[in-house]
N, C-alpha and C positions, 0 to 999 in steps of 0.2 A: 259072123256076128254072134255072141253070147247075149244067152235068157238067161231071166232070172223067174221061177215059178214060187209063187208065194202063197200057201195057202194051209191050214191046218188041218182039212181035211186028205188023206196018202191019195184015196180015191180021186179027189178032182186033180190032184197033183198031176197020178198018171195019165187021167186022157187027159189034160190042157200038155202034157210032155208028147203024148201020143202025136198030137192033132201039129202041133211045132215040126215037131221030127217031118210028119209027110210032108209039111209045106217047104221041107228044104232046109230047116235048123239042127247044127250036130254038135253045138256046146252050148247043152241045156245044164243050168244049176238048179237047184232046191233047197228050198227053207218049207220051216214048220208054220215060221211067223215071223212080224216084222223086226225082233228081236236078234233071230237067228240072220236075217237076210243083211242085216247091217253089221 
């Protein structure tokens, strides 16, 4: 299953990517904002 991590902050990007990855998720996407996510 693919994420989509959304946030403007790099910092909470990474651990909300962090915390996905241990639970078992390995196509993680990133946006800055909801601009970029669409």
């Amino acid at each position: 299953m693919k994420m989509l991590v959304v946030d403007d902050s790099p910092t909470m990007r990474r651990i909300v990517v962090q915390m996905l990855k241990r639970i078992g998720y390995s196509h993680i996407l990133e946006a800055n904002d909801g601009r970029e996510a669409l």
